[in-house]
N, C-alpha and C positions, 0 to 999 in steps of 0.2 A: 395792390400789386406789391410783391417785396422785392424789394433792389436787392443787389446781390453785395457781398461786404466779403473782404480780404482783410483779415487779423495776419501780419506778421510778427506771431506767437507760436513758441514750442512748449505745448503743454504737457508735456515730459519731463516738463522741470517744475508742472503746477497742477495739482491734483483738480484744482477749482475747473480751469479753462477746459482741461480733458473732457469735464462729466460735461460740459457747457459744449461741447465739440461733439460728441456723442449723443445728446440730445437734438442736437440740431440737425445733424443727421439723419436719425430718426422721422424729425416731424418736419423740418421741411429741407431738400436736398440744393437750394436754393441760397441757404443761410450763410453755410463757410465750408464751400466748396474746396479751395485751397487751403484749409487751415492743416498742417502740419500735425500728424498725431502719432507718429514713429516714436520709437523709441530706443535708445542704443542700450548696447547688450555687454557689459564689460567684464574682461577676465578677473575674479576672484581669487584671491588668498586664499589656497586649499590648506596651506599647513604652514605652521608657524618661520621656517624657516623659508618658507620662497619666495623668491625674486622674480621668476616668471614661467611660463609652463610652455606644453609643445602638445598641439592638438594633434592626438593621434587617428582622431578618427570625428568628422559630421556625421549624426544620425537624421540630418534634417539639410536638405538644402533648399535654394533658394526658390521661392514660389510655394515652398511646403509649409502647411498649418503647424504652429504650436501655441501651447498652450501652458498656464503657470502647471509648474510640476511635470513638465517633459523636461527627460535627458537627452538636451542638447548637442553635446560633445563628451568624449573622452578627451582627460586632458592629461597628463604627464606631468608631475610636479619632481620634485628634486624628490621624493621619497616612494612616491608609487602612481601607477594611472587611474584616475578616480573619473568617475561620473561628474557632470557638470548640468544643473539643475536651468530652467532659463524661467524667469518668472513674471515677462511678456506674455501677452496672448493678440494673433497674428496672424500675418502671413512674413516670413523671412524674404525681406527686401533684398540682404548686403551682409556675404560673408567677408570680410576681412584679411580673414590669416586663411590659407592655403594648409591641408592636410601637412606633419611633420615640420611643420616651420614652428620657431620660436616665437615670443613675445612675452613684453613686460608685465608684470600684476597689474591691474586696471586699466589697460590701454583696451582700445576697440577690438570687438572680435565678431560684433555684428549687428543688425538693426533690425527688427520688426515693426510692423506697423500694418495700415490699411493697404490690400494689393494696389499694384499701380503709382503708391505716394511717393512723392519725391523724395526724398533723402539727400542729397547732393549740401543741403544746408548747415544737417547735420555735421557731416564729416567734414569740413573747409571749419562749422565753427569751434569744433573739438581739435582742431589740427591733425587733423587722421591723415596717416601718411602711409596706411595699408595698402596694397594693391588690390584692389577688386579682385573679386574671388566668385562671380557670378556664373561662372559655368564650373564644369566638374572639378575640385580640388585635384590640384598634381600634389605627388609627391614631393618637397624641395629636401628630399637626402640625397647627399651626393654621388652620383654615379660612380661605382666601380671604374677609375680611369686609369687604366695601366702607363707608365712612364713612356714617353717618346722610348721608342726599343730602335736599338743601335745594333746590328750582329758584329759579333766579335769578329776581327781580322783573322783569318786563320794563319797560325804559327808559318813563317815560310822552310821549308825543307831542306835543309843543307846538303849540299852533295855529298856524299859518299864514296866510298871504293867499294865496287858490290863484289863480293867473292865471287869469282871465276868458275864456273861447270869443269868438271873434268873434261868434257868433250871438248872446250871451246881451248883449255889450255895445257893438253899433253904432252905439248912440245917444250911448252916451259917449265915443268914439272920435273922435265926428264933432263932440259938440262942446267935445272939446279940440282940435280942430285939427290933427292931426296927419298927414304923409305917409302915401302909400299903403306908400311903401317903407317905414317909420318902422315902422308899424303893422305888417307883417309879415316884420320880425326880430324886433319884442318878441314877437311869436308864437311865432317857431322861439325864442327865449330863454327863452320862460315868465315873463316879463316884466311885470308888472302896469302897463300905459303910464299907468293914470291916476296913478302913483306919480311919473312921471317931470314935470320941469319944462321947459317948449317952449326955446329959444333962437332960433327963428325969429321972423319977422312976426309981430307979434299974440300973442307967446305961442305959437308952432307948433310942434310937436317932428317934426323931424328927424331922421336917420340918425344924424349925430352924438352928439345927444341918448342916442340909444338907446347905442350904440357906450361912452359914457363913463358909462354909469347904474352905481351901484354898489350894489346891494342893502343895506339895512341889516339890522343883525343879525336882525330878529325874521324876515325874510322870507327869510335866509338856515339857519334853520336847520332841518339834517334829521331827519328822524323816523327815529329806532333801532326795529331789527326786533326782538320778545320774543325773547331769549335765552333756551333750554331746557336749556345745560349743566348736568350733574351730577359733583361733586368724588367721587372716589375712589380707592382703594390696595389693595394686600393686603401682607399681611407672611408672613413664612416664619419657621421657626423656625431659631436660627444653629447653624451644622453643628459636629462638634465640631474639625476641620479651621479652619475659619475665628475660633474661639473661642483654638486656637493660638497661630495668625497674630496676631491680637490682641496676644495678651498677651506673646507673646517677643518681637517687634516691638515694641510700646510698651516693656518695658524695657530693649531692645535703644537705643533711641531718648534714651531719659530716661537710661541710665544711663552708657552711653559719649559723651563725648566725642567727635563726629563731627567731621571736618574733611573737604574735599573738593578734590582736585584733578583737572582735566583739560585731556588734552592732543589734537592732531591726530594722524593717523598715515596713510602715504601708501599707499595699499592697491594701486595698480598694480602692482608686483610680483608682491604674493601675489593679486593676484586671476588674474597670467598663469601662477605655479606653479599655484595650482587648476585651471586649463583643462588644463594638463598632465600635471597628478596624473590626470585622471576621464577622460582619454583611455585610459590603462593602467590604471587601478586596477577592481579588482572590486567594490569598496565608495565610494561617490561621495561625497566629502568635503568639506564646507561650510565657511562661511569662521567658522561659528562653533568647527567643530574646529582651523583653523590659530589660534582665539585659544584655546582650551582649550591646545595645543600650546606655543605662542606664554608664554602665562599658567607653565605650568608649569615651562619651559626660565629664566624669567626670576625664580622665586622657588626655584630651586635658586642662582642668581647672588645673591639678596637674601634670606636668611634670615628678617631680621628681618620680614618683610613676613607670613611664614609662620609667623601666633606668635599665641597665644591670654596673655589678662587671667586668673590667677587669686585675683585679690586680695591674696593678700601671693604671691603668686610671679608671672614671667611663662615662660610654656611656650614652648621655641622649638623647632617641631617640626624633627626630619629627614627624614620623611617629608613628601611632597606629594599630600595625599588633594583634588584638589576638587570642591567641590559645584554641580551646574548646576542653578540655577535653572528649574523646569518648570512652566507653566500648565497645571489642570488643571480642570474644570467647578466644583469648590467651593473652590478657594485655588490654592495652589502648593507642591508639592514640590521637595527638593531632594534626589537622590537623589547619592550620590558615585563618583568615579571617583577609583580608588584607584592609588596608585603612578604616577599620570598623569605626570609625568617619566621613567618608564622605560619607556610605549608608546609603538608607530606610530602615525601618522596612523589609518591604516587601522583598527590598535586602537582608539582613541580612538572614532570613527567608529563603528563596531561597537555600538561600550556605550552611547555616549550614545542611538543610535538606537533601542535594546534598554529600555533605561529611559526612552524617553520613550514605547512601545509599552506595556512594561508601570504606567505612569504613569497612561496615558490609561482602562486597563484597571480600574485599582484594585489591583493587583497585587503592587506593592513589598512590600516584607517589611522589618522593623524594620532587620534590618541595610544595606539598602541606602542609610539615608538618615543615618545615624551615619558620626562620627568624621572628618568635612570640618574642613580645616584652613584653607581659603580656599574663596571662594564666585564664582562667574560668573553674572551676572544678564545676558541680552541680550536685549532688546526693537527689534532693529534689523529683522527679520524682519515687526514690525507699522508701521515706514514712522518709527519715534523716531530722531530724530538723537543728540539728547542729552537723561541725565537721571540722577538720582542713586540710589543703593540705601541701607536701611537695614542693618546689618552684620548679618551673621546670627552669634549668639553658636552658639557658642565664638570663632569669627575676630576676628580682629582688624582684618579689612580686606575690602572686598568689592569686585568691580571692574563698572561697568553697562558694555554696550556699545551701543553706538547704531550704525546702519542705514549701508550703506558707498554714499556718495549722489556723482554724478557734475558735476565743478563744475568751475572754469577754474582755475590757479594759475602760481606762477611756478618753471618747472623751468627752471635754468642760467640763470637770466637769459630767460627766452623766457616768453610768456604760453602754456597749454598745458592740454589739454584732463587733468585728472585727478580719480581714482578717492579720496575720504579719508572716514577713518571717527572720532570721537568716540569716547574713552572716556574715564570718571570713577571714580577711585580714592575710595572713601569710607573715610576710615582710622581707628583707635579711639586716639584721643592721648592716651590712658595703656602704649598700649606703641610707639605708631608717630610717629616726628617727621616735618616735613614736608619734610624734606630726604631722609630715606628713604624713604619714599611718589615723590616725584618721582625719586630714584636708579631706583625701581623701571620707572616709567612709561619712562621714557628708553631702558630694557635693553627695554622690550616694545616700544617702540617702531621700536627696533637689529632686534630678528627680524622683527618682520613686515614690515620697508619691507624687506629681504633675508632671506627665508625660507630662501633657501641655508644659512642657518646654524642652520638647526633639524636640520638633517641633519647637521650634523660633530660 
């Protein structure tokens, strides 16, 4: 006869007692009927920089099988919403976090194990302080809630003197003395004639009269129609993308030293090389790729430009990784283009187009947005001439570009119809001076007014 035997043991944390639990199982159901063989399911570090995600979506709820290598969840990281691997095999006892709610990198998000097993032990001795999430996930984003709405008091209406009908005052018209003409302009005027004072014979009011009356305030003033407006808003809850943006910007801001310069640049040229490029070329090249080009041929010439803060050291890269700033529905990424000094146009072209598809997509993957050594912001595309960027850390410099807008100037001495475009270098003066920031500006400036020299 075998007696029956209670381990209180969680072999979730011991590979040995699991196989020992599953065996016994197996061969006789008698052995360790409560032994405990769940196991909890914790959010992951999707990308280098987060702090914690927002599950946008279970593809599995509770009661549902999975297995290692099902996509558990979508999860939202401060850079993009990525798939979430679960690498249990089960049945989902205990989701955790509720559809759109937040939570920390490694904190619970849900347990797997044998149907029916308890769990309760789990979560008390990990300190889980989730709300069960056992029937359908709700949405926790904030309702659309318009402000208590107040209707405005309508204005109240001041009494007037309402001008008088012909009919109703004949008799006093006639004996103020007044012209026939007199008497019917203050009509068309709305004119109160007994208000007015004659200048004719006897006291007679005349055309003139009428012509030079000037209403006094009280009979000047109009009646306000009730105003029914009602104040209101809604709020959204901040994405973790835009909670980012936040905070490396603000200490991007506060903590470097920003300085800014900008210069002109005469884009005639490279706007006739571009006509000429997209005549032959298979891939159609924008004047933001001859500044990606432009940008990277000029901080192979200026190192220093190409160089991160790291507190007691300063890193001066050899490589040229840069990062193109992309708008995208909840912020901005910036996905990098690596070795960009040693592509074509056409290359260049290519990636950037490829990453801002998969941008717009939600797509990028951790690696694509790491390891920028300088960054390209260009809002010239939305009509900006000029305007300044905040450095995106690690760099130590970022460059904006503004919109290539068509204006009069002076070429050879001759007034002349030209093509010039704004850019402003934002530079971090703890590793960049302002004579090399403008060294730098001056070499971009050398390629793009003769793009010929991006080719030799």
């Amino acid at each position: 006869m075998v007696q029956e035997t209670t381990f209180n043991l969680n072999p979730s944390y011991c590979p040995f007692f699991k196989k020992v639990a599953t065996l016994a199982n197996k061969k006789t159901r008698k052995f360790v009927p409560s032994l405990i063989m769940a196991e909890i399911v914790r959010l992951p570090k999707m990308s280098d920089t987060m702090t914690e995600g927002v599950i946008v979506k279970w593809n599995y709820k509770v009661g549902d099988s999975v297995k290692s290598g099902d996509i558990l969840a979508e999860v939202e990281t401060d850079k993009a919403t990525m798939d979430m691997e679960v690498y249990a095999k089960g049945t989902i006892l205990h989701l955790a976090v509720s559809e759109g709610e937040a939570t920390p990198v490694d904190s619970i998000i849900a347990i797997v194990g044998a149907a029916g097993e308890d769990f309760q032990s789990l979560l008390s001795g990990n300190n889980a302080t989730a709300t069960v999430a056992n029937t359908a996930p709700e949405s926790t984003t904030a309702p659309v809630t318009p402000a208590a709405t107040t209707p405005v008091a309508p204005a109240t209406a001041v009494a007037t003197t309402t001008p008088a009908s012909s009919n109703n005052n004949n008799s006093n018209t006639d004996r103020l003395k007044a012209s026939p003409l007199a008497k019917k302009i203050a009509e068309e005027k709305g004119i109160n004639i007994q208000d007015i004072a004659g200048s004719g014979e006897n006291g007679r009011i005349v055309k003139k009269d009428i012509e030079n009356h000037t209403p006094s305030a009280s009979n000047n003033t109009v009646v306000s129609a009730p105003i029914s407006g009602v104040e209101s808003f809604h709020e959204v809850n901040v994405s973790q993308m835009r909670k980012t943006i936040a905070s490396r910007l603000a200490e991007s801001k506060f903590t470097a030293p920003h300085f800014y310069l900008t210069i002109e640049i005469n884009m005639d040229k490279a706007a006739a090389a571009r006509e000429q490029m997209n005549a032959i070329s298979a891939v159609k090249i924008s004047m933001n790729d001859l500044v990606v080009k432009a940008t990277a041929a000029s901080l192979r010439k200026n190192p220093t430009i190409n160089s991160s803060w790291l507190g007691s050291k300063i890193r001066y890269n050899h490589h040229i990784h840069i990062g193109v700033a992309m708008a995208v529905e909840d912020g901005l990424l910036v996905p990098v283009v690596r070795f960009a000094d040693q592509k074509s146009l056409s290359q260049l072209s290519s990636e950037v187009k490829e990453y801002g598809k998969k941008a717009k997509e939600k797509k990028l993957q951790p690696q694509d947005w790491s390891g920028n050594t300088f960054t390209i912001s260009n809002l010239g595309m939305f009509g900006i001439e000029e305007f300044t960027a905040i450095i995106n850390p690690p760099d130590a410099c970022i460059l904006a570009v503004g919109g290539v807008k068509d204006t009069v100037g002076v070429v050879n001495g001759e007034i002349k119809p030209v093509k010039v475009m704004k850019v402003t270098l934002s530079c971090d003066h703890r590793v960049v001076d302002g004579a090399s920031g403008a060294q730098f500006l001056k070499t971009l400036k050398d390629y793009l007014e003769e793009p010929v020299k991006l080719l030799v």
